[in-house]
ROVEX-660182 format. One line per field, with one value per atom (N, C-alpha, C): residue in three letters; x, y, z. Coordinates in nm, 4 decimals. Each point is the difference from the previous one (the first is absolute). Example, Ala and Ser with C-alpha at 12.3 -4.5 7.8 and 13.67 -1.06 7.14 Angstrom:
<sites>
r: c(ALA:ALA:ALA:SER:SER:SER) $
x: c(1.3190:-0.0890:0.0900:-0.0350:0.0820:-0.0770) $
y: c(-0.5690:0.1190:0.1200:0.1050:0.1190:0.1090) $
z: c(0.7800:0.0000:0.0000:-0.0720:0.0060:0.0730) $
</sites>
This chain:
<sites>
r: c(UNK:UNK:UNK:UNK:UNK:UNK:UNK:UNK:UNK:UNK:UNK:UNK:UNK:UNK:UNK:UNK:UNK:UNK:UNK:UNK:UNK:UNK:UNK:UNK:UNK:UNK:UNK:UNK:UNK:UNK:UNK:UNK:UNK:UNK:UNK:UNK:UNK:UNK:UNK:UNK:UNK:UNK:UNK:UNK:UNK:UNK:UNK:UNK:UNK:UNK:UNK:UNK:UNK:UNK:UNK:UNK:UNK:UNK:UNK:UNK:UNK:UNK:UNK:UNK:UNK:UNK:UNK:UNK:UNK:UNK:UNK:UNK:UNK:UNK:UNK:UNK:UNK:UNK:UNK:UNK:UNK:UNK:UNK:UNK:UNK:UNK:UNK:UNK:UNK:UNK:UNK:UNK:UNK:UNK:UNK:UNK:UNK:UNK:UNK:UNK:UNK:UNK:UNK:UNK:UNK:UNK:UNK:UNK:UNK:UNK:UNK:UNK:UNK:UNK:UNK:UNK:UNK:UNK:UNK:UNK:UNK:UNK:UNK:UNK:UNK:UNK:UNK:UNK:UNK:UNK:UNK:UNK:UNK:UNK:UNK:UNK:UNK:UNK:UNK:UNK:UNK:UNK:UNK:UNK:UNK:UNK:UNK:UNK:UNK:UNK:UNK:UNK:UNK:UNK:UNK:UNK:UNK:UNK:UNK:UNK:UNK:UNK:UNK:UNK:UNK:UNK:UNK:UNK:UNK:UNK:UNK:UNK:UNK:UNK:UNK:UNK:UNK:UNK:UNK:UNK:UNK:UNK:UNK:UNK:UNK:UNK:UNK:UNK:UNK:UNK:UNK:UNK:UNK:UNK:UNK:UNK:UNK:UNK:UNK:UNK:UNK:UNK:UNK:UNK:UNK:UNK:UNK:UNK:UNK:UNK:UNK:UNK:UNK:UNK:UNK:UNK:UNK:UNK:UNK:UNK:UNK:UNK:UNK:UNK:UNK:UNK:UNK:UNK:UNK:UNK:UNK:UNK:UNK:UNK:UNK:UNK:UNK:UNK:UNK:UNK:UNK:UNK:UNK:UNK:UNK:UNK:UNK:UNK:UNK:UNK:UNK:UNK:UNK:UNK:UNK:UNK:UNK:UNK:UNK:UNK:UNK:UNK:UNK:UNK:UNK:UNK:UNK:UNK:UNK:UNK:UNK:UNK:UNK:UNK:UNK:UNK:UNK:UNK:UNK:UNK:UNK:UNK:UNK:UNK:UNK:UNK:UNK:UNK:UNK:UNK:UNK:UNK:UNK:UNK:UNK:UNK:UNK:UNK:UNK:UNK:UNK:UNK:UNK:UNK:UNK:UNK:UNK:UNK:UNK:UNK:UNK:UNK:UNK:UNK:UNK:UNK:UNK:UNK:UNK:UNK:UNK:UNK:UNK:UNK:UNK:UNK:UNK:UNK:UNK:UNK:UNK:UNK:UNK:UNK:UNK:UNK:UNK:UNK:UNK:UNK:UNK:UNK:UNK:UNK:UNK:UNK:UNK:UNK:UNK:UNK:UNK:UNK:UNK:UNK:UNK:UNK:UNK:UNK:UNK:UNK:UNK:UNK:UNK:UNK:UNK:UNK:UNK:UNK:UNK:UNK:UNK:UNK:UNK:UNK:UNK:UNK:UNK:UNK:UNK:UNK:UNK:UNK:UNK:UNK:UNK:UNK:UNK:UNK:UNK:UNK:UNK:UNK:UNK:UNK:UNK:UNK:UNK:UNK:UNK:UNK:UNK:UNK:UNK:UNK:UNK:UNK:UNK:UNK:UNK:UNK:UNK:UNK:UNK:UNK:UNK:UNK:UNK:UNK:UNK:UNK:UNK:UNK:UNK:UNK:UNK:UNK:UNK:UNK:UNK:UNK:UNK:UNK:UNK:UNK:UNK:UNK:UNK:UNK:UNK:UNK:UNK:UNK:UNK:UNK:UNK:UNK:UNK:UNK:UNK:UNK:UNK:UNK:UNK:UNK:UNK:UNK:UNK:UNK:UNK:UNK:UNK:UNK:UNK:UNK:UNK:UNK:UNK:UNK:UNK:UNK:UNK:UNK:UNK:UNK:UNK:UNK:UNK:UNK:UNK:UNK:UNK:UNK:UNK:UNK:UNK:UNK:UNK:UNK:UNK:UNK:UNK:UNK:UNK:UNK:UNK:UNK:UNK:UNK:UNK:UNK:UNK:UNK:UNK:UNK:UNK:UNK:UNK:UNK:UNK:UNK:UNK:UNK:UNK:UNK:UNK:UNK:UNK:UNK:UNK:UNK:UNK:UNK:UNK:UNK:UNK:UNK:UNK:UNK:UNK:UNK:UNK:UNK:UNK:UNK:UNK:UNK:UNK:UNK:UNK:UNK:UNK:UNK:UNK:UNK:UNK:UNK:UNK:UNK:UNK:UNK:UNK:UNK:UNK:UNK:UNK:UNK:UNK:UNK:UNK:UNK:UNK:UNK:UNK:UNK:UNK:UNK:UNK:UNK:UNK:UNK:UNK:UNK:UNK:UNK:UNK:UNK:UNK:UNK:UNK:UNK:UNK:UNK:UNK:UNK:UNK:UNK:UNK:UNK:UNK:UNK:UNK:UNK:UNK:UNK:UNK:UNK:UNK:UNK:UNK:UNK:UNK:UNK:UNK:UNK:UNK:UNK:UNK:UNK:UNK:UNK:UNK:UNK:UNK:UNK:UNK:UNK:UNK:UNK:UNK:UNK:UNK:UNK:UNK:UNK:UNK:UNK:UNK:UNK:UNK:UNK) $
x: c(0.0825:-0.0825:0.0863:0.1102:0.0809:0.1096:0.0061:0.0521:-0.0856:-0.1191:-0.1115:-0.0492:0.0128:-0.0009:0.0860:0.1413:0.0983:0.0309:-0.0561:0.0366:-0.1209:-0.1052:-0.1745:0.0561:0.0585:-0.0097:0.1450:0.1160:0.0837:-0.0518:-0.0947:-0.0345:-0.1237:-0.0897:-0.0532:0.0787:0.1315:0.0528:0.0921:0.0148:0.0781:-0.1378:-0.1240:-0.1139:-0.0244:0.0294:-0.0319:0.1552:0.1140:0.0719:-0.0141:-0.0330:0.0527:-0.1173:-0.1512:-0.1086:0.0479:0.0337:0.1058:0.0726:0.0966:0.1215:-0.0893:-0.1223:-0.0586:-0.0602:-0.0470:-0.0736:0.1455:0.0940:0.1328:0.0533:-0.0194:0.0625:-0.0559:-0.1218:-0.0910:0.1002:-0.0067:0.0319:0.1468:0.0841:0.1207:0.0496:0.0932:0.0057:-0.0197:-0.1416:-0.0729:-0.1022:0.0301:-0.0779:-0.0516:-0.1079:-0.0734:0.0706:0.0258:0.0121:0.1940:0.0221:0.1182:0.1812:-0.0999:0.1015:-0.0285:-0.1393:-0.0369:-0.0345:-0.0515:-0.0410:-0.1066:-0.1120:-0.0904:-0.1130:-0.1319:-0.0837:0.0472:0.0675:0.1140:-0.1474:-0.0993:-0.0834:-0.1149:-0.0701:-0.0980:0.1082:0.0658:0.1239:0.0555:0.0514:0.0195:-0.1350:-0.1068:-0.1308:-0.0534:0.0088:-0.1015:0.0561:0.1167:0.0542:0.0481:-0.1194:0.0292:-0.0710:-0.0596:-0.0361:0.0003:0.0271:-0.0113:-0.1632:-0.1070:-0.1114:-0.0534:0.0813:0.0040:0.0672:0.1252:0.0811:-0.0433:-0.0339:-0.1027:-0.1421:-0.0589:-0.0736:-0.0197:0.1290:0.0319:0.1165:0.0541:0.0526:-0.1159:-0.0833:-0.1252:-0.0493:-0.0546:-0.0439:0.0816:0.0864:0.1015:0.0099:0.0044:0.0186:-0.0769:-0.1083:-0.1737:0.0173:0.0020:-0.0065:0.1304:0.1137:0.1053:-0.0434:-0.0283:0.0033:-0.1331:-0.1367:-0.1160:0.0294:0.0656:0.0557:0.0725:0.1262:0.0747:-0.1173:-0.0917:0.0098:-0.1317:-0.0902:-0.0936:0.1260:0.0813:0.0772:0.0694:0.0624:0.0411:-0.1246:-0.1395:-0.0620:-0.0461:-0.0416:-0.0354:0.1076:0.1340:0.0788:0.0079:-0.0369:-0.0205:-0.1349:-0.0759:-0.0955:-0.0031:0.1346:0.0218:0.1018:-0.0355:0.0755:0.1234:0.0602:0.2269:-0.0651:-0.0511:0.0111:-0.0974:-0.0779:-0.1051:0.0410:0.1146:0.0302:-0.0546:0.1088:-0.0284:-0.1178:-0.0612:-0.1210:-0.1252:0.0109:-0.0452:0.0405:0.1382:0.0847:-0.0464:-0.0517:0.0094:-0.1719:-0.0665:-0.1531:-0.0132:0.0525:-0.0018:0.0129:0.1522:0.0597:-0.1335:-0.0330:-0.0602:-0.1730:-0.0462:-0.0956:0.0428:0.1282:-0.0306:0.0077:0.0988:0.0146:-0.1742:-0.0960:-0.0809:-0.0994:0.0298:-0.0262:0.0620:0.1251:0.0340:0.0097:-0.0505:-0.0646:-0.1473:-0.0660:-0.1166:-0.0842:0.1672:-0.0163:0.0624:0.0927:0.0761:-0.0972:-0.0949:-0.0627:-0.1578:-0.0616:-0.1035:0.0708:0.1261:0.0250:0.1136:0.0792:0.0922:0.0332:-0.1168:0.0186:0.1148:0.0409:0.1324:0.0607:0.0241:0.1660:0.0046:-0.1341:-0.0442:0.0195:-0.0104:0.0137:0.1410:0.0704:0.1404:0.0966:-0.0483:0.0823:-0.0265:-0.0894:-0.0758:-0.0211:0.0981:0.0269:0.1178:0.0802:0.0406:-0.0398:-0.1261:-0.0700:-0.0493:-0.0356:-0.0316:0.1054:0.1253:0.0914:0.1272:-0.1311:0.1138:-0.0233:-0.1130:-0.0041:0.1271:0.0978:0.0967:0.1453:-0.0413:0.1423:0.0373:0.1689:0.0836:0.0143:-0.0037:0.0275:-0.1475:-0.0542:-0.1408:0.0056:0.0050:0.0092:0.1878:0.0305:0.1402:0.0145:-0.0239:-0.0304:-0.1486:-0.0716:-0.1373:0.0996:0.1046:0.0317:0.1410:0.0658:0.1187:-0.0375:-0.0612:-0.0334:-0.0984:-0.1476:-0.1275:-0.0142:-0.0089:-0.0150:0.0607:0.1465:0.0785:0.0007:-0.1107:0.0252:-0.1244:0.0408:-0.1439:-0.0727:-0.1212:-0.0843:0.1127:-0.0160:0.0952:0.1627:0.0060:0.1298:-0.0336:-0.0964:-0.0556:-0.0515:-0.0841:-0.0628:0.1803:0.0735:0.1442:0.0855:-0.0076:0.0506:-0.0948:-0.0800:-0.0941:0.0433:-0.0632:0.0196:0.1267:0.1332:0.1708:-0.0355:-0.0256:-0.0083:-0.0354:-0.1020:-0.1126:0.0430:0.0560:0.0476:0.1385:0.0651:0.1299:-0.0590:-0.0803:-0.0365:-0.0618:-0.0759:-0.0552:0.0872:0.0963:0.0584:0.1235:0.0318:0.1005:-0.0742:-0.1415:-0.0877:-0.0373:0.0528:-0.0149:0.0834:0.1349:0.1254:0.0045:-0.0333:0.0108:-0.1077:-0.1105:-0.1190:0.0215:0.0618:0.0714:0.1283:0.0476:0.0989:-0.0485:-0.0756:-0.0580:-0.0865:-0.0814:-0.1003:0.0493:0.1236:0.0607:0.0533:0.0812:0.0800:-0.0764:-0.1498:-0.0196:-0.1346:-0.0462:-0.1326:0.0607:0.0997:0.0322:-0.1088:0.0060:-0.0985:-0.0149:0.0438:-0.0232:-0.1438:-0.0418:-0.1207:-0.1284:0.0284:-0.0915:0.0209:0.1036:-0.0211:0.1447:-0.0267:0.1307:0.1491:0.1278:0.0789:0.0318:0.0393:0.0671:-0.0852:-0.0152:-0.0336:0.1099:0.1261:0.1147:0.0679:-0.0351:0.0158:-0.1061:0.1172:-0.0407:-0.0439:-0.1200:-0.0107:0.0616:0.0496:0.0839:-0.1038:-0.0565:-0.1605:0.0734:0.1204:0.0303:-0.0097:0.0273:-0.0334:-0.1164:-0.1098:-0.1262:-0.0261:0.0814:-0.0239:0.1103:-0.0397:0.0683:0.1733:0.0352:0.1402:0.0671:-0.1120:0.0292:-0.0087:-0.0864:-0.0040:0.1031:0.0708:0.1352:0.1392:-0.0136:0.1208:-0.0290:-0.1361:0.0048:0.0446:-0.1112:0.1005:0.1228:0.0509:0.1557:0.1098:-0.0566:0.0972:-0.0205:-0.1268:0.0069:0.0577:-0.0168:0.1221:0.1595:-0.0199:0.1531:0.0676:-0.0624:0.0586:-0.0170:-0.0592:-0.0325:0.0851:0.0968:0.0978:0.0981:0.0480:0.0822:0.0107:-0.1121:-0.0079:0.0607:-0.0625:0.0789:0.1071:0.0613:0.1712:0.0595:-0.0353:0.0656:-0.0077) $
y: c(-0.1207:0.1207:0.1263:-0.0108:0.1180:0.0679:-0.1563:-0.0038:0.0816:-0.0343:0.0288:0.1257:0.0823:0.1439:0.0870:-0.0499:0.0930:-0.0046:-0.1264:0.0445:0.0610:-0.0160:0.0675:0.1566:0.0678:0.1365:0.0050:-0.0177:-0.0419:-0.0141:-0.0942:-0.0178:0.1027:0.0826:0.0612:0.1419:0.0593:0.0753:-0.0099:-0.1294:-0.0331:0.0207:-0.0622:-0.0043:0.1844:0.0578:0.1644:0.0698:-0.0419:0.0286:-0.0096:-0.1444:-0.0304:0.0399:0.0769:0.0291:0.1848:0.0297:0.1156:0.0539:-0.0892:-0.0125:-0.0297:-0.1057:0.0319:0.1229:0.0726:0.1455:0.1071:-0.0010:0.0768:-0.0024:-0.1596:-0.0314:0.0915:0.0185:0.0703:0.1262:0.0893:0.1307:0.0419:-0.0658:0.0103:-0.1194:-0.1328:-0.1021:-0.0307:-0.0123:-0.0702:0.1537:0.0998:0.1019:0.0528:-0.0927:0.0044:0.0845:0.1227:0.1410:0.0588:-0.0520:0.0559:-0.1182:-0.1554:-0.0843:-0.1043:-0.0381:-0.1143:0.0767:0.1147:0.0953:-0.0825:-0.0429:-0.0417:0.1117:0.0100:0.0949:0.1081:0.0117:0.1750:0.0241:-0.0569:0.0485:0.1220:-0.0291:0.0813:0.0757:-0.0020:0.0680:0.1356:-0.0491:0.1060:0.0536:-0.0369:0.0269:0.1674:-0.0898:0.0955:0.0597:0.0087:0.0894:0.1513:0.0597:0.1107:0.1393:-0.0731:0.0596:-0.1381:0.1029:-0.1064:-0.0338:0.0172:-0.0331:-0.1157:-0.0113:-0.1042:-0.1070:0.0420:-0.0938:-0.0856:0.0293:-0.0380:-0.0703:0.0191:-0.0237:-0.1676:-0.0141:-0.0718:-0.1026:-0.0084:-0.0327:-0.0632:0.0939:-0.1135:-0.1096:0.0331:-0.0827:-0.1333:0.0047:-0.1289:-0.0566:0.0873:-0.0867:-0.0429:0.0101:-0.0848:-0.1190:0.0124:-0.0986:-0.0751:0.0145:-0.0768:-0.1352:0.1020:-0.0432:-0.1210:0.0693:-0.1246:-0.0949:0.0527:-0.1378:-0.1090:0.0454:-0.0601:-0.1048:0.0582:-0.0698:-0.0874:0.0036:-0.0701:-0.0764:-0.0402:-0.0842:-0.0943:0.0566:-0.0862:-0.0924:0.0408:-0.0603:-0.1476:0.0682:-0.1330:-0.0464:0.0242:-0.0677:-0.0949:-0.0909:-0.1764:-0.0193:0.0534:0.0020:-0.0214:0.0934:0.0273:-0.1360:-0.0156:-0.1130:0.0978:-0.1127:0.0892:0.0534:-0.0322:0.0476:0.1124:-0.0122:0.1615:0.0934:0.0019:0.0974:0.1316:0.0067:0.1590:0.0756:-0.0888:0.0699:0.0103:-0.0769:-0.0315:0.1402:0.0433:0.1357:0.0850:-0.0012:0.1906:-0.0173:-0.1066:0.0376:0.0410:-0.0226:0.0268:0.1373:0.0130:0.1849:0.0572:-0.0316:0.0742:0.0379:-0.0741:-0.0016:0.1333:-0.0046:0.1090:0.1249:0.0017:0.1507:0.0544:-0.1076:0.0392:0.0710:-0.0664:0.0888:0.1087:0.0401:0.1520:0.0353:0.0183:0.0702:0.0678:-0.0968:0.0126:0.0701:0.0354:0.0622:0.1049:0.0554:0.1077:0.0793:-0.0423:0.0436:0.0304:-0.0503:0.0592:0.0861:-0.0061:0.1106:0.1433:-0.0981:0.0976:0.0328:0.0177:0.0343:0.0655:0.1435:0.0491:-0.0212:-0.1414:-0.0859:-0.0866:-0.0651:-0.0991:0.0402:0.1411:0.0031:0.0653:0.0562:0.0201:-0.1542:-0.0937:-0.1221:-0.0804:-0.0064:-0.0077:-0.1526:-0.0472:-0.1025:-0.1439:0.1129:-0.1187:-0.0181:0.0288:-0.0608:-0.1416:-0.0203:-0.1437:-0.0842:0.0731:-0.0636:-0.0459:-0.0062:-0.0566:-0.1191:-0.0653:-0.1299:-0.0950:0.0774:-0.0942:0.0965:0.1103:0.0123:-0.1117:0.0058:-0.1102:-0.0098:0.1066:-0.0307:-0.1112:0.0527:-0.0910:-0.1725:0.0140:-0.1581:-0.0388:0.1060:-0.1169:-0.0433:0.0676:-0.0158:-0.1118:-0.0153:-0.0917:-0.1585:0.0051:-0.1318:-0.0136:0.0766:-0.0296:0.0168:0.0460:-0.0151:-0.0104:0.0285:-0.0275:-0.1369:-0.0506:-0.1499:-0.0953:0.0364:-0.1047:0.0511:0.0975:-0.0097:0.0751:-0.0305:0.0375:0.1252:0.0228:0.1138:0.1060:-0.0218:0.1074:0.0687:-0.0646:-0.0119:0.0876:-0.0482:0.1043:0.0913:0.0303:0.1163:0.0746:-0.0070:0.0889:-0.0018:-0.0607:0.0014:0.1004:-0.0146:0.1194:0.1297:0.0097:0.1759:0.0609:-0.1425:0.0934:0.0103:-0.0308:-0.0009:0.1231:0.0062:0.0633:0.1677:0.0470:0.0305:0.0906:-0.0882:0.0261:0.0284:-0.0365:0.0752:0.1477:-0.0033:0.1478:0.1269:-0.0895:0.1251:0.0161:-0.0947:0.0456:0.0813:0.0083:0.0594:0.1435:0.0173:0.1408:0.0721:-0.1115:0.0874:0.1003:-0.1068:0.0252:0.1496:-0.0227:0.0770:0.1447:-0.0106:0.1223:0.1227:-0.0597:0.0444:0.0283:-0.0423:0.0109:0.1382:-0.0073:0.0788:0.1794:-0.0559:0.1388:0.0874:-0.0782:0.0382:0.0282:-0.0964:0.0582:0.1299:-0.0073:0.1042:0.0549:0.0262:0.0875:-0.0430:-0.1021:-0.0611:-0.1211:-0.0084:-0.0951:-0.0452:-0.0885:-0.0311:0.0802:0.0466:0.1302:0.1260:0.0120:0.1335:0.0694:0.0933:0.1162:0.0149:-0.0578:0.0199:0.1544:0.0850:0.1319:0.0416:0.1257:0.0970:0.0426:-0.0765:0.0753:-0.1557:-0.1066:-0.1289:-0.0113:0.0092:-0.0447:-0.1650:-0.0405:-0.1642:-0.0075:-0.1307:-0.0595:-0.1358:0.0909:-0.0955:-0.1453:-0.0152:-0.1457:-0.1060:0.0791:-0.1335:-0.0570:0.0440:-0.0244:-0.0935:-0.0096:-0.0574:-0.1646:-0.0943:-0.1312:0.0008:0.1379:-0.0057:0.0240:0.0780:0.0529:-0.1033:-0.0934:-0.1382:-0.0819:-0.0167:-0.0740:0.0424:0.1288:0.1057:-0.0324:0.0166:-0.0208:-0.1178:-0.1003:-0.1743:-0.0103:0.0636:-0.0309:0.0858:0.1374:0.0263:-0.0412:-0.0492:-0.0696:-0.1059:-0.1229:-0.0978:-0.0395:0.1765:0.0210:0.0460:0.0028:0.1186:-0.1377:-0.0836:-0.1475:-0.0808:-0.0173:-0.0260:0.0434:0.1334:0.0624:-0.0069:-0.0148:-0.0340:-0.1602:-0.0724:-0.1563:0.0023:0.0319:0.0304:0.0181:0.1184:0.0617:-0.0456) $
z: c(0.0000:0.0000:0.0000:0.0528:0.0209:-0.1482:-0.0229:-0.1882:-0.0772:0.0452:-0.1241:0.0404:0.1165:0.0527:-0.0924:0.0556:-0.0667:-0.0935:-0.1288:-0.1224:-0.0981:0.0610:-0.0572:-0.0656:0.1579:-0.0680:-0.1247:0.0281:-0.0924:-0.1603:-0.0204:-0.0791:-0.0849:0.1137:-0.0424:-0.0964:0.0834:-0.0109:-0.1558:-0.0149:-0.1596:-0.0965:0.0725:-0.0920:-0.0676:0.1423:-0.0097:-0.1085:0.0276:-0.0369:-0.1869:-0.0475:-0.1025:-0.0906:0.0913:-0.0642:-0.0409:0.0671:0.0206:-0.1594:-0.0175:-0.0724:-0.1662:-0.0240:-0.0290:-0.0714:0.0700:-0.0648:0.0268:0.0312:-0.0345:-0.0663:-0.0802:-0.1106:-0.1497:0.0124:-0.0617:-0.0496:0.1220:0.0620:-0.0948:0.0308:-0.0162:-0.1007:0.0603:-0.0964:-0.1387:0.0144:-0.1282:-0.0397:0.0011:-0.0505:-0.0562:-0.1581:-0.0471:-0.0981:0.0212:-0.1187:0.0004:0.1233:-0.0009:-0.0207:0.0329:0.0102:-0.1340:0.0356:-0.1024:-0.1212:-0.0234:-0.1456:-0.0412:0.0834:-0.0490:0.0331:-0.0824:0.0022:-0.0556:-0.0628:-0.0682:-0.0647:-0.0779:-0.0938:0.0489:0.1063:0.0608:0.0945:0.0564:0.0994:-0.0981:-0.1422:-0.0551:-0.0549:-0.0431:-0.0430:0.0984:0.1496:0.0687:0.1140:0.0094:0.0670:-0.0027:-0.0654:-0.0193:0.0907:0.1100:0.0826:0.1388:0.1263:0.1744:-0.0138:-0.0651:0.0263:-0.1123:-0.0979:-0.0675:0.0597:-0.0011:0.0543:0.1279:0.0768:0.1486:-0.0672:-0.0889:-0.0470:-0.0423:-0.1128:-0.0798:0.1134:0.0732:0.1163:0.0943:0.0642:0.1071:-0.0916:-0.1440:-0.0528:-0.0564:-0.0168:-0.0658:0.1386:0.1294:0.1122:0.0691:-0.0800:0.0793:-0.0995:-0.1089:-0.0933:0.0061:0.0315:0.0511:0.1115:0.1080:0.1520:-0.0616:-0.0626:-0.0066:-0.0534:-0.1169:-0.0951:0.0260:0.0916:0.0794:0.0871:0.0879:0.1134:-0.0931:-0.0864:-0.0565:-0.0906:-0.0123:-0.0721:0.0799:0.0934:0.1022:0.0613:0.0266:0.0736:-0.1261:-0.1368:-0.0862:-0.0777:0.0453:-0.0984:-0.0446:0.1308:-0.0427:-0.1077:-0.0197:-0.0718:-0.1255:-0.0503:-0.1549:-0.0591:-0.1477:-0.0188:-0.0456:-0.0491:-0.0045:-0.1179:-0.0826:-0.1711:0.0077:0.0999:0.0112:0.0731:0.0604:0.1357:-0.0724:-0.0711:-0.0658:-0.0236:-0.0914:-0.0299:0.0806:0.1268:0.0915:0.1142:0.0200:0.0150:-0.0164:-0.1701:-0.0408:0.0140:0.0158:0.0516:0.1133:0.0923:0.1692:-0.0133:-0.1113:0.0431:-0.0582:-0.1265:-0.0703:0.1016:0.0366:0.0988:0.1121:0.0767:0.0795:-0.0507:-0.1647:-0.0561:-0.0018:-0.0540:-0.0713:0.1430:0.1249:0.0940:0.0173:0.0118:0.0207:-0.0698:-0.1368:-0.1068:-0.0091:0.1041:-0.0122:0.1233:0.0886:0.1465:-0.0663:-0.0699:-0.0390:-0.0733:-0.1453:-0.0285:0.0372:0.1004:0.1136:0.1228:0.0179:0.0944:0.0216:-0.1308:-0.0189:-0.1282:-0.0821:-0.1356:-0.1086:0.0691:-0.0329:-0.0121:0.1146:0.0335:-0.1020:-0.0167:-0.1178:-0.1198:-0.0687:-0.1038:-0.0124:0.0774:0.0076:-0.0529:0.0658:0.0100:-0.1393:-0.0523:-0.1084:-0.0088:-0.0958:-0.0765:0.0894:0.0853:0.1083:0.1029:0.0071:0.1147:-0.0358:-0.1469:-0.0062:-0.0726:-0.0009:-0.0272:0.1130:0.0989:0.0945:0.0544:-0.0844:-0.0449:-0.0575:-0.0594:-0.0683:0.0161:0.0910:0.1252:0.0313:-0.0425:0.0066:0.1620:0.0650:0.1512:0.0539:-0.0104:0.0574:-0.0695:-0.0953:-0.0780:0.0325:0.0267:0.0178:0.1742:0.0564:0.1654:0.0439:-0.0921:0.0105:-0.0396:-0.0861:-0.0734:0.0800:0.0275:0.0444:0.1872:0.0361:0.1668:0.0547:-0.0676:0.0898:0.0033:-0.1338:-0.0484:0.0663:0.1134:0.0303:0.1780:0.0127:0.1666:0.0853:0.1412:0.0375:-0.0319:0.0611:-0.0033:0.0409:0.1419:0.0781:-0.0753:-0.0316:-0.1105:-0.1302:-0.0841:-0.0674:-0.0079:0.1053:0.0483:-0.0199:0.1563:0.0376:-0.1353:-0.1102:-0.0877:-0.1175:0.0050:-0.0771:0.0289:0.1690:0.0499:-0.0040:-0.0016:-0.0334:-0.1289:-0.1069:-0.1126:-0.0767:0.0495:0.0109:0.0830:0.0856:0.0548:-0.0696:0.0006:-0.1294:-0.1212:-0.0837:-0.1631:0.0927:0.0792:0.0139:0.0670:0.0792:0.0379:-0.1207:-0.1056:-0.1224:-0.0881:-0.0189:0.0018:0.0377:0.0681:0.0722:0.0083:0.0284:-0.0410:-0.1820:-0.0415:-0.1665:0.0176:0.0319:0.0153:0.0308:0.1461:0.0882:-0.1331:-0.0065:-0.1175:-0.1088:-0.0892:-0.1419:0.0253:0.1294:0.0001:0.1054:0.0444:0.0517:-0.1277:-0.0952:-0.0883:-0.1054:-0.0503:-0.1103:0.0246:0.1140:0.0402:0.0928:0.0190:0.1709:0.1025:0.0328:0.0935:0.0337:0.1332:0.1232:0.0575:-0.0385:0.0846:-0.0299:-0.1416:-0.0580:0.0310:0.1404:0.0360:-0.0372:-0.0669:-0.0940:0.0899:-0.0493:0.1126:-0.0566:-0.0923:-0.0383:-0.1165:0.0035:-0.1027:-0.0450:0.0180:-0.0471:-0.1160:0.0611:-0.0759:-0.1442:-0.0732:-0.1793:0.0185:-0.0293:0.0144:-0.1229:-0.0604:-0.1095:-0.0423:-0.0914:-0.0665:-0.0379:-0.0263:-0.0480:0.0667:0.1192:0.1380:-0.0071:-0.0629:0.0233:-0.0931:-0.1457:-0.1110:0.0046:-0.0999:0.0428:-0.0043:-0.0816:0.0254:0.1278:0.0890:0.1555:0.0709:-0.0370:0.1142:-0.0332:-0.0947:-0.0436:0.0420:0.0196:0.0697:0.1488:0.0202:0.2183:0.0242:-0.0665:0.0433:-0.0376:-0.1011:-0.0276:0.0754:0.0512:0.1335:0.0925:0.0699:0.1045:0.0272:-0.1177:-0.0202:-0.0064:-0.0554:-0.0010:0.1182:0.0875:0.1409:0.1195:-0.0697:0.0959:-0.0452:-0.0559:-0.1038:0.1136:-0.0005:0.0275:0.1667:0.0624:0.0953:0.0586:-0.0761:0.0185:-0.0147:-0.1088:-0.0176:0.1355:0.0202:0.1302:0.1094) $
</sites>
């Protein structure tokens, strides 16, 4: 009894730990936009304002996190030769909900985002995280593996967002930083989103080096 006292919490604490490491991996590690360069398509698309970007970010990470954890729960279900298409029905099912919550409540945001809102059905992050990790582990596991995920695209997301939208509108968060700051309209256009990810990459570069 005294064995089985002192190693309970032990064990809880690796359980807490490695659920942890998990959604950090997200964050940093495995970082969706900044390490793996997966999702570049809507990332460079709609980051041209913090209210898109936040936008387009909650939503990939509802449909992440559901997809994840409704895949993990019927995985045994699916035969090997159907996984996939069996996959992009699950994802495609929750987009078609926050599409259908975006456009009854947040219309603006909805038609800002346009066209990748239902193209985040065949976001490589969501279908590659459903086949390479929901499919092979628990709920709990997928869920904490969604929200780092999930988590990491939105705040690379915002970074991109924050920058595009200071530099090309003189404006933070909508609100004007200078009447004395020239915005630089290119930032706003797809050559400006190719210049932000590529100095940011490059200064993360420069950083590892060192």
């Amino acid at each position: 009894m005294r064995l089985l006292r002192r190693s309970t919490p032990r064990n809880d604490k690796y359980g807490v730990m490695n659920m942890l490491r998990e959604f950090l991996k997200g964050l940093f590690k495995e970082n969706p936009v900044f390490v793996l360069m997966l999702g570049l398509c809507p990332t460079l698309a709609v980051s041209t304002s913090f209210a898109n970007g936040l936008g387009m970010g909650i939503a990939t990470t509802f449909v992440l996190v559901s997809s994840n954890l409704t895949i993990s729960i019927t995985r045994k279900l699916f035969p090997q030769r159907m996984r996939i298409p069996c996959f992009i029905i699950i994802i495609a099912t929750f987009v078609v909900i926050v599409e259908r919550i975006l456009s009854a409540y947040l219309p603006e945001l909805n038609r800002q985002l346009g066209i990748f809102i239902p193209l985040i059905v065949v976001n490589c992050i969501i279908l590659g995280r459903a086949e390479a990790f929901a499919s092979r582990n628990s709920p709990a596991r997928a869920v904490v593996d969604g929200l780092g995920m999930g988590f990491g695209f939105t705040a690379g997301l915002l970074i991109i967002s924050i920058i595009r939208e200071a530099l090309g509108s003189g404006k933070i968060f909508g609100v004007s930083i200078s009447t004395e700051f020239e915005p630089v309209a290119l930032m706003l256009l797809p050559p400006g989103a190719f210049l932000t990810i590529g100095f940011i990459l490059a200064l993360k570069q420069m950083k590892r080096k060192r």
